[in-house]
N, C-alpha and C positions, 0 to 999 in steps of 0.2 A: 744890558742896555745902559747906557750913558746917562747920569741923573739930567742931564739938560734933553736931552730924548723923550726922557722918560716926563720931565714937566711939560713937555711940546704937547703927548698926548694927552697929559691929564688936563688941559686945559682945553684941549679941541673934544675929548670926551663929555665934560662935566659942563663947558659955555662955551665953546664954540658953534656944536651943534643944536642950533633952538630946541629943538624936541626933546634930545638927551637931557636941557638946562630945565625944560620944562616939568618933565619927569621926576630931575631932582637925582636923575645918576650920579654914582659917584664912584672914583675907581679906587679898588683895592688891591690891584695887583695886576702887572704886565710886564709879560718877557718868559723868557724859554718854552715858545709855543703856546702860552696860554694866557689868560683873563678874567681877571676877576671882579663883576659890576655889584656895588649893591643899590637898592631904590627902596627909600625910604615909606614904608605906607601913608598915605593921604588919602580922605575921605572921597576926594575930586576923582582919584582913579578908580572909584569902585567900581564894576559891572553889576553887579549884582545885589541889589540893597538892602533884600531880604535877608542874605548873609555877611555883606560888607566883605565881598569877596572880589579882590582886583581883576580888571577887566583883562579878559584873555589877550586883547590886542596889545595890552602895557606888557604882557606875560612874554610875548611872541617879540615886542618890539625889544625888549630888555635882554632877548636871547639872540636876536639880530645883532644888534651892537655889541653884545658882548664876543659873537665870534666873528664879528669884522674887523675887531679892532684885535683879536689875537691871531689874527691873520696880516693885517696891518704892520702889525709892528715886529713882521720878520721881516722887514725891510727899511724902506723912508716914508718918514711923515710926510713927504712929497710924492708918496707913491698915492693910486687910485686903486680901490679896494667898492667892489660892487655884487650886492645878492646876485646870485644868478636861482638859486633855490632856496627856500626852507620850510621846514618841516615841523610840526610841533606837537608834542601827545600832552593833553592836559589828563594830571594824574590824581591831583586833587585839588582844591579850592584855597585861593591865599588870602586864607579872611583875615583883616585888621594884622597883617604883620607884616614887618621889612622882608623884602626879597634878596638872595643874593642867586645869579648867573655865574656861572665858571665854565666857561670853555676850553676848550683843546683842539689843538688838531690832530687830526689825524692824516691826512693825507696834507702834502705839501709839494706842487709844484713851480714852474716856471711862470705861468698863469693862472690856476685854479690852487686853490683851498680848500678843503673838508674839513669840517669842522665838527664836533660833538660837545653841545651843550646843555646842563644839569642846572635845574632851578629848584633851591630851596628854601626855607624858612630861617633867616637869619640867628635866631635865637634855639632854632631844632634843626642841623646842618644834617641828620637821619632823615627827616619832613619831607621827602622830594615832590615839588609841587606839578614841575614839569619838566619835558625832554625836546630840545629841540637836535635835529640836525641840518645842516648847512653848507651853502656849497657858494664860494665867492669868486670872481673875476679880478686879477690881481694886475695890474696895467704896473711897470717899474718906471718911476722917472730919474 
C-alpha cells in the first residue's frame, strides 16, 4: 500500500468515522489482507462495573471495523465496504485493559469478503478475549 493510501485510511479510521474517533481507535497496521485496531481502555466503555469489564458492543464494534477496513483496503478508499454479517464468541472479559483486534481474510472475492477476527489484550497478545467472524459487501468504484 502507498503511504499516501495508507494515511487516507488512517484518518478515515481513527476521525473520519464519528464512532471509531469516539471509541478512540487507532490503527496499527493495514495491507496484505489484514488489520490491525487497537482501543484504548476507558472507564466510559465499560459494560460491566462490577468488573470494569468493556462492553461487549465496543468488543463487537472494534471487530466490525477491524475487518471492514481489511477488507477495504484490497482495493480504493473510494470503494464501499458494508457488514452483511457478524458473528462474535465472547471468550473472556476485557477488564481495565487496552484491546487490540487483528483481522484477516480469509475468503476474497469480486463482492464479498470473509473475514476472521481475534481480540486481545494488548499487553498479553496470549489473552484472547474474543472471536469475531465476518462476512462484507464490497461495491468497487
Amino acid at each position: 500500500m502507498e503511504p499516501e493510501d495508507l494515511q487516507a485510511f488512517r484518518e478515515l479510521i481513527e476521525t473520519g468515522i464519528p464512532f471509531n474517533r469516539y471509541l478512540g481507535v487507532q490503527l496499527l497496521d493495514l495491507g496484505e489482507r489484514q488489520c490491525r485496531l487497537l482501543l484504548p481502555f476507558r472507564p466510559e466503555l465499560v459494560g460491566d462495573g462490577r468488573r470494569q469489564a468493556l462492553h461487549g458492543g465496543v468488543i463487537s464494534a472494534l471487530i466490525d471495523a477491524c475487518g471492514g477496513f481489511a477488507v477495504w483496503s484490497t482495493g480504493s478508499i473510494h470503494d464501499r465496504v458494508a457488514t452483511i454479517d457478524l458473528r462474535v464468541d465472547y471468550l473472556q472479559p476485557a477488564t481495565a485493559c487496552d484491546i487490540i483486534a487483528h483481522a484477516r481474510i480469509r475468503l476474497l472475492g469480486n463482492r464479498v469478503g470473509n473475514v476472521s477476527t481475534v481480540v486481545y489484550a494488548a499487553d498479553t497478545p496470549d489473552r484472547v478475549i474474543a472471536e469475531g467472524r465476518s462476512v462484507y459487501n464490497i461495491r468497487r468504484i
